[in-house]
C-alpha positions in Angstrom: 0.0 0.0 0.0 1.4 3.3 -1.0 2.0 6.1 1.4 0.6 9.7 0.8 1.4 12.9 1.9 -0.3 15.4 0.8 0.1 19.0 1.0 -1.7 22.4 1.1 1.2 24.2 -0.3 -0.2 27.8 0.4 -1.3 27.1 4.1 2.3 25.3 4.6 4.3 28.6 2.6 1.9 31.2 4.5 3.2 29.6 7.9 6.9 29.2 6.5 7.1 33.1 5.6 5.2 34.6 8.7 7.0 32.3 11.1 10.6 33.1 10.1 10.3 36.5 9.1 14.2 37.3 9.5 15.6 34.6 8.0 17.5 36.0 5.3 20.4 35.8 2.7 22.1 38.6 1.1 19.0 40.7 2.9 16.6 38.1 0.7 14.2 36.7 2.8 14.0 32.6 2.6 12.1 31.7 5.7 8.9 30.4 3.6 11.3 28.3 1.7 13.1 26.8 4.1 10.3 25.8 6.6 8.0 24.2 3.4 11.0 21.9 2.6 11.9 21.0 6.2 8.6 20.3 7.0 8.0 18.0 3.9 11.4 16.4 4.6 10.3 15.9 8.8 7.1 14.5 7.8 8.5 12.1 4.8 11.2 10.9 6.9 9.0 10.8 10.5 5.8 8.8 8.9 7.7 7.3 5.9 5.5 8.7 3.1 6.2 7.3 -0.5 4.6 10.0 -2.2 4.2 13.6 -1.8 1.8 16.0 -3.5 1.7 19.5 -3.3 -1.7 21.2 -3.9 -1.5 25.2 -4.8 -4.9 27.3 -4.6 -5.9 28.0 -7.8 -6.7 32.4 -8.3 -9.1 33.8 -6.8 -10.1 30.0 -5.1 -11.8 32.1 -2.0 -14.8 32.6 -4.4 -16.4 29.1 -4.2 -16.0 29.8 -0.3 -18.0 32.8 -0.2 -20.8 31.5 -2.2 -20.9 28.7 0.6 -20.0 31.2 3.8 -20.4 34.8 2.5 -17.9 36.0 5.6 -15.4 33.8 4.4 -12.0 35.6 5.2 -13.6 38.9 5.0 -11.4 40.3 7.1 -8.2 40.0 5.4 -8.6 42.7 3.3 -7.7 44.8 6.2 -4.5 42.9 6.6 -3.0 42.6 3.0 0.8 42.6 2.4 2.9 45.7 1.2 3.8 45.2 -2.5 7.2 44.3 -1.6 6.3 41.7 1.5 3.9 40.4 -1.6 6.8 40.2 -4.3 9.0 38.3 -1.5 6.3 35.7 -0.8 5.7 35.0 -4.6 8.7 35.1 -5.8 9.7 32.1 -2.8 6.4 30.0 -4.1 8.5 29.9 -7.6 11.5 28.9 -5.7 9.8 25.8 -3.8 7.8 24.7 -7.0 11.0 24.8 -9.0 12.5 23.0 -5.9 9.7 20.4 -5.6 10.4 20.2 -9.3 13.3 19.2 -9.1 12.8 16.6 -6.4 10.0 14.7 -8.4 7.3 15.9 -5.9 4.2 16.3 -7.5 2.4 19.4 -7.7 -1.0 20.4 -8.8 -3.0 23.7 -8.7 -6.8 23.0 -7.3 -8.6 25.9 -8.5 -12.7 26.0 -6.9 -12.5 22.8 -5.1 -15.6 23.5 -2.6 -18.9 22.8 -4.5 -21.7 24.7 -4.6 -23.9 23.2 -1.6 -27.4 22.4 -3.5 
């Protein structure tokens, strides 16, 4: 029976780059990267996981969650990042999906998973 880990790749990078806010190279900020692939690598090596896959939200994937629960992160607005905390965290979700690339983890971006309850 095969082993999987899978992975809700924003919640995990959110964590990663709020958590370790100074962790830095050449005044480049890393901490999201770092914690997603130590993390992965804990959990592979702790549970012994043969596969790994990564989901991404898709854009705009709060949508289908507001039709369901219109106060869905409503207040978040309030609390968005400055261009340049934005550019940081995007430009370390390139750098772990080239990583995870690279490392034959399997990636996939889930774009309005939550139905429509009828």
């Amino acid at each position: 029976m095969t082993k999987t880990l899978i992975v809700d790749g924003n919640s995990l990078l959110q964590l990663g780059f709020h958590g370790l806010k100074n962790f830095q190279d050449n005044k480049e900020n890393l901490g999201a990267v770092f914690y997603f692939l130590n993390t992965i690598k804990k959990l592979i090596l702790e549970y012994n996981f043969d596969k790994v896959v990564v989901a991404w939200d898709g854009e705009k994937n709060y949508e289908s969650r507001r039709k369901v629960y219109p106060q869905y992160k409503i207040k978040r607005a309030e609390k968005r990042l400055s261009s340049e905390k934005m550019e940081s965290l995007y430009s370390q979700k390139l750098r772990v999906q080239q990583y995870l690339e690279e490392i034959f983890i399997r990636q996939c971006i889930a774009k309005g998973i939550i139905k429509e309850i009828v």
